[in-house]
C-alpha positions in Angstrom: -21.2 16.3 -3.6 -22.4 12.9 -1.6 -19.9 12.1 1.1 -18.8 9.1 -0.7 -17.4 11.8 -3.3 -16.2 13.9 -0.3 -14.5 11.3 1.5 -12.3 10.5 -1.9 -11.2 14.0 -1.6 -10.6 14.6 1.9 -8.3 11.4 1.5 -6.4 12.5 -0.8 -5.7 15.6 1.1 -4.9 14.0 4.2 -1.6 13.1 5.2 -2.1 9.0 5.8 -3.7 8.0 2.6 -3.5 4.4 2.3 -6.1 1.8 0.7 -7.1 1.0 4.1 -9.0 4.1 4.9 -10.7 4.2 1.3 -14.6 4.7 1.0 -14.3 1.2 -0.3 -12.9 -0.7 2.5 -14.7 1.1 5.0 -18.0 0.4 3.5 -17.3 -3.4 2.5 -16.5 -3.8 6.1 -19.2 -2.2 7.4 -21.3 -4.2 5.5 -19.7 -7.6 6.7 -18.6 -6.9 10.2 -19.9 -4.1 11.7 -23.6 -5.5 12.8 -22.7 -6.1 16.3 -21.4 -2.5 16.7 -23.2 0.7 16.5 -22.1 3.0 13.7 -20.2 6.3 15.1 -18.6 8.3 12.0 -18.5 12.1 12.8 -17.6 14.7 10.4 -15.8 18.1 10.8 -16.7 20.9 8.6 -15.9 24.8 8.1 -18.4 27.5 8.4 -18.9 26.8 4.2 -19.6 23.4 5.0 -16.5 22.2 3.6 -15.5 18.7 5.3 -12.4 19.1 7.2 -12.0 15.6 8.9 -13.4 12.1 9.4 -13.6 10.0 12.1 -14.6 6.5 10.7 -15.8 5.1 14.0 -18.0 2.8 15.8 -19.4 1.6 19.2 -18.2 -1.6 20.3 -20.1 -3.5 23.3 -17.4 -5.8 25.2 -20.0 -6.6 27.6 -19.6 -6.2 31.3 -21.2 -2.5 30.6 -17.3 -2.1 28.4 -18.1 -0.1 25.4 -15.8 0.8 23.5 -15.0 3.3 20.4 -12.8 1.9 17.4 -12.1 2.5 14.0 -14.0 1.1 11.9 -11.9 -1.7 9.8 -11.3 -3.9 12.8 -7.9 -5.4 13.3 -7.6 -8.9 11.7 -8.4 -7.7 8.2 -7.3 -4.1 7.9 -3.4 -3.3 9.2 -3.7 0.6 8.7 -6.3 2.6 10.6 -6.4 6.6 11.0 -8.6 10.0 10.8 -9.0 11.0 7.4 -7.9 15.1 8.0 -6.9 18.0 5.9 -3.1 18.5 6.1 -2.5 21.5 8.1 -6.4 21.4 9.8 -6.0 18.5 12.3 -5.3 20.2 15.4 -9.3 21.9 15.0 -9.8 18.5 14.2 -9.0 17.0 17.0 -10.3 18.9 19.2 -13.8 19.2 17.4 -13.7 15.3 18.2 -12.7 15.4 21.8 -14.5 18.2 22.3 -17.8 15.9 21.2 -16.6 12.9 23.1 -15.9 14.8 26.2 -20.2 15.9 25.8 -21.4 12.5 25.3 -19.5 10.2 27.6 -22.5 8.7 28.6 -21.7 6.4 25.2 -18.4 5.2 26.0 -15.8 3.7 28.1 -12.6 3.5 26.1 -11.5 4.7 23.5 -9.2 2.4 21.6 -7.4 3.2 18.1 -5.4 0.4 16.3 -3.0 0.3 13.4 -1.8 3.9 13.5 1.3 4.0 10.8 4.4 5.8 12.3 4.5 9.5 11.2 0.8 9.8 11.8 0.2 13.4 13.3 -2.9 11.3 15.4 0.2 9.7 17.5 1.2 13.3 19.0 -1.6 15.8 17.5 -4.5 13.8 19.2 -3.1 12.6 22.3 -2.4 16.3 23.0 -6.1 17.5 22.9 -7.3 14.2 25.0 -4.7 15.5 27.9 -6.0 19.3 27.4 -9.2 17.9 28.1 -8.4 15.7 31.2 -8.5 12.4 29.7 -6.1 9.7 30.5 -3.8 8.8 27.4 -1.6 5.6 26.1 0.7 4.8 23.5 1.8 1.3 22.5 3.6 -0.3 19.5 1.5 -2.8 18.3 3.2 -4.5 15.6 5.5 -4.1 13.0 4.8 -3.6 9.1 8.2 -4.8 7.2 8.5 -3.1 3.9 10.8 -1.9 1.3 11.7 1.0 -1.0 11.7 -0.4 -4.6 14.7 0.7 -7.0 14.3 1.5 -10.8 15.1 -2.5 -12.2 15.1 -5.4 -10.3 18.7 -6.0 -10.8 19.4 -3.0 -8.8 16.9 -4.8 -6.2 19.3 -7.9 -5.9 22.4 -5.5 -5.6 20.7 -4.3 -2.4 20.4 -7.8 -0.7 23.1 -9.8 0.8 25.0 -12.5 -1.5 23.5 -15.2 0.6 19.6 -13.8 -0.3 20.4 -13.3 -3.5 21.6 -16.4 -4.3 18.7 -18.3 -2.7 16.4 -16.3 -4.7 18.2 -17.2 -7.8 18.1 -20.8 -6.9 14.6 -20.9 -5.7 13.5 -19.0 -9.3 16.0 -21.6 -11.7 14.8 -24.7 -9.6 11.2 -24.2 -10.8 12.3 -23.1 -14.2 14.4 -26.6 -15.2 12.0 -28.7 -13.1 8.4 -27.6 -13.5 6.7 -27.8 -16.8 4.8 -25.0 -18.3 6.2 -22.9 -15.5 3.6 -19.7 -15.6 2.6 -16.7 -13.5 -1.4 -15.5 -14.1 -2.1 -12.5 -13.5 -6.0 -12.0 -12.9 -7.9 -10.0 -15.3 -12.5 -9.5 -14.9 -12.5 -12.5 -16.8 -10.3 -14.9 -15.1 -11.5 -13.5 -11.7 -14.1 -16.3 -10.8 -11.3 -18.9 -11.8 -8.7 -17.2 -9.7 -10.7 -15.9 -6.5 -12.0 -19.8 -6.1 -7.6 -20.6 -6.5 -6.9 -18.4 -3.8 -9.0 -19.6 -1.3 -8.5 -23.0 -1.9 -5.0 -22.3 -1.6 -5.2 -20.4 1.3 -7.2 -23.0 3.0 -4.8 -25.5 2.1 -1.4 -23.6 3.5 -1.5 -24.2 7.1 -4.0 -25.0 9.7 -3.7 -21.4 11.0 -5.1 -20.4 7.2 -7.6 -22.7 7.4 -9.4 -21.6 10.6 -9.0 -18.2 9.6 -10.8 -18.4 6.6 -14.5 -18.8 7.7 -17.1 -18.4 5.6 -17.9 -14.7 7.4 -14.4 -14.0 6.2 -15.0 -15.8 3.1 -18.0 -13.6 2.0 -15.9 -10.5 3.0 -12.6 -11.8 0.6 -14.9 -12.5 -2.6 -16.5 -9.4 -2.8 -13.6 -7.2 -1.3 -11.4 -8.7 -4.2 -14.0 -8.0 -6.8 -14.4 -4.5 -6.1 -10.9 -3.5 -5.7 -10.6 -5.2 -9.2 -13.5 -2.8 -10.6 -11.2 0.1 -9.0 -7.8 -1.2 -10.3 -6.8 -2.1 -7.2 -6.1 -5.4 -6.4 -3.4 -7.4 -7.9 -4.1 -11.5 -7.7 -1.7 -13.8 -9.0 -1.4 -17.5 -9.2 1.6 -19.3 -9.8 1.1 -22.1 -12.3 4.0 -25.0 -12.5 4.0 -28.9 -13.6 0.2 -28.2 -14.7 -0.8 -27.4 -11.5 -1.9 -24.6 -9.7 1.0 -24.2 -6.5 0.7 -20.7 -5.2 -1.3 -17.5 -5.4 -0.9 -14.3 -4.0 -3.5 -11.3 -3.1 -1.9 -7.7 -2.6 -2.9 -4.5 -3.4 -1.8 -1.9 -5.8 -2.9 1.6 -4.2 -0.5 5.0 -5.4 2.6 3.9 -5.6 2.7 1.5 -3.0 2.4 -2.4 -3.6 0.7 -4.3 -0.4 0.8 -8.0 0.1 -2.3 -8.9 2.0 -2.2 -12.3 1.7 -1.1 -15.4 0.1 -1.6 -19.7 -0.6 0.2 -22.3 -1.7 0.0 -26.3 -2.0 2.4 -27.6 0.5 2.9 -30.6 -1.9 5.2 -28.4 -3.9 7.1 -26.3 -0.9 9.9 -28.3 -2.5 9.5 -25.2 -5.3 9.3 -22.7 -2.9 6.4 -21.3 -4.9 5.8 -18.6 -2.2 9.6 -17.2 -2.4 9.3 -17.4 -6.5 5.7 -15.4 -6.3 7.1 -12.9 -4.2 10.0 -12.3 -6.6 7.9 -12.2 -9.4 5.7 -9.7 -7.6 8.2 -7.8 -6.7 9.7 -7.6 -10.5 6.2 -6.5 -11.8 6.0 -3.6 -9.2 9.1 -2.4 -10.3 8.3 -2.3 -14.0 5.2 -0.5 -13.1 7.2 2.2 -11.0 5.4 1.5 -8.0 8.0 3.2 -5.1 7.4 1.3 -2.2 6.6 -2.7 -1.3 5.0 -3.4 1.7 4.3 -6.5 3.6 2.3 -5.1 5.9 1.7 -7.1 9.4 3.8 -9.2 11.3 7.6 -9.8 11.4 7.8 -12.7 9.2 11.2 -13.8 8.8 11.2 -14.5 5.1 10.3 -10.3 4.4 13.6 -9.5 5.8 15.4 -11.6 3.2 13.5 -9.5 0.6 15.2 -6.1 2.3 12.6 -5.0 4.5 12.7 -2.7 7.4 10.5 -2.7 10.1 7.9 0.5 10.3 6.3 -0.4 13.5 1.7 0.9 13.9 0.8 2.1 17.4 -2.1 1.9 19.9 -3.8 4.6 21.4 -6.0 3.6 24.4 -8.1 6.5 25.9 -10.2 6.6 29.3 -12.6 8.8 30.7 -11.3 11.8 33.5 -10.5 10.3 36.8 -14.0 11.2 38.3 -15.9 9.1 36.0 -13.6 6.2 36.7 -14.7 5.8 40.8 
């Protein structure tokens, strides 16, 4: 078994298992992103040789001699970051990776993890071993990833929301209905993908100016073939919404177990008159329901519109580890 076939496993053994920490991702951002850095994945196995743990790392040089360990997935494109463990083996885990780190100090500085969901067992498990081992240890909230637990129809999802939401949803949704022609929303199959991908990011480019500088053509590269081959695994779910013959709004989340993800979005600001974003969120949102995905997740950032679609806040944490006092003077 190649550790492609081997990582699949583990994950799925491992108590955080989201798309974020998938071979896939990992390797598509590698490939983009991770030039500057110095690649620093370690593996954990048994006496057999059986792979007990990942540590999908690398070495980050700040400059001013700063260098830094971090997951690999950096922080502007992926919002969930962890070790990949076995349930039940990550304490030996942890300390198999301090335990190395601790060695070879020589190669870093810092040691700083992002995105780290809330019930991690990395949040207590490996702050313990880095304080058995003298280093000094800090937790932060980072941010906040609104989401929401998805009933069995979607009339049981407007029971949930206040009368005031559910009535502007209502509205937004029969608005475009009696005044938009040939009201549609595309789903994006291997054959419509070119048409749609090429949507999205103009759409995206055209939302905001914030959009528009984030889309580079680094991150560009990194969208088109991301998309594609989370389409090939069944994965991605990219949908454009299609009113008055035009193309108004498109959305790009991510289908993984049974949890929706909305990683990002576009619209026309021509036709914010439609609200096409609130009407493609609803529509998504209907779709995830009828295919008895559990859980919709916005992911980063505390957007006020997610609230109004019943999310609760599930905040990701920063650990930030230095060396042992002695190394520090």
């Amino acid at each position: 078994m190649n550790l492609r076939e081997e990582w699949k496993d583990l994950l799925e053994r491992s108590a955080t298992n989201t798309l974020f920490q998938t071979w896939e991702w990992n390797q598509l951002w590698w490939k983009h992103f991770g030039q500057s850095g110095g690649l620093f994945l370690l593996t954990v196995r048994t006496s057999e040789h059986k792979l007990e743990g990942i540590a999908p790392l690398f070495r980050d040089a700040d400059g001013d001699d700063q260098k830094s360990i971090r997951f690999i997935g950096g922080t502007d494109l992926s919002d969930y970051l962890d070790f990949i463990v076995c349930q039940g083996r990550e304490p030996s885990f942890y300390e198999a990776v301090i335990g190395f780190l601790s060695a070879h100090q020589e190669l870093w500085n810092v040691i700083d993890l992002h995105c780290l969901p809330a019930g991690s067992p990395t949040l207590e498990g490996f702050r313990k071993s880095c304080e058995q081992e003298g280093f000094r240890e800090r937790l932060s909230v980072e941010d906040v990833c609104p989401g929401t637990q998805l009933p069995s129809s979607w009339g049981d999802f407007l029971s949930g929301m206040s009368q005031k939401d559910r009535h502007e949803i209502r509205r937004k949704i029969n608005k475009i209905r009696r005044e938009a022609e040939d009201y549609r929303y595309l789903a994006t199959t291997p054959e419509c993908f070119s048409e749609n991908i090429e949507t999205f990011l103009e759409l995206h480019r055209k939302s905001n100016a914030t959009k528009t500088a984030f889309m580079n053509p680094e991150r560009e590269a990194f969208f088109r073939e991301m998309a594609w081959t989370l389409l090939q695994a069944g994965w991605l779910e990219l949908s454009i919404l299609e009113a008055g013959g035009k193309k108004v709004a498109a959305l790009l989340n991510f289908r993984y177990r049974d949890t929706v993800y909305v990683y990002n979005s576009g619209y026309d600001p021509k036709f914010r008159h439609w609200s096409p974003g609130w009407v493609l969120i609803s529509h998504s949102i209907q779709n995830a329901i009828e295919r008895g995905a559990k859980h919709y997740d916005f992911l980063r950032g505390d957007e006020t519109y997610k609230y109004r679609f019943r999310a609760k806040d599930f905040e990701i944490y920063r650990i930030t580890i230095q060396g042992r006092e002695e190394r520090l003077h």
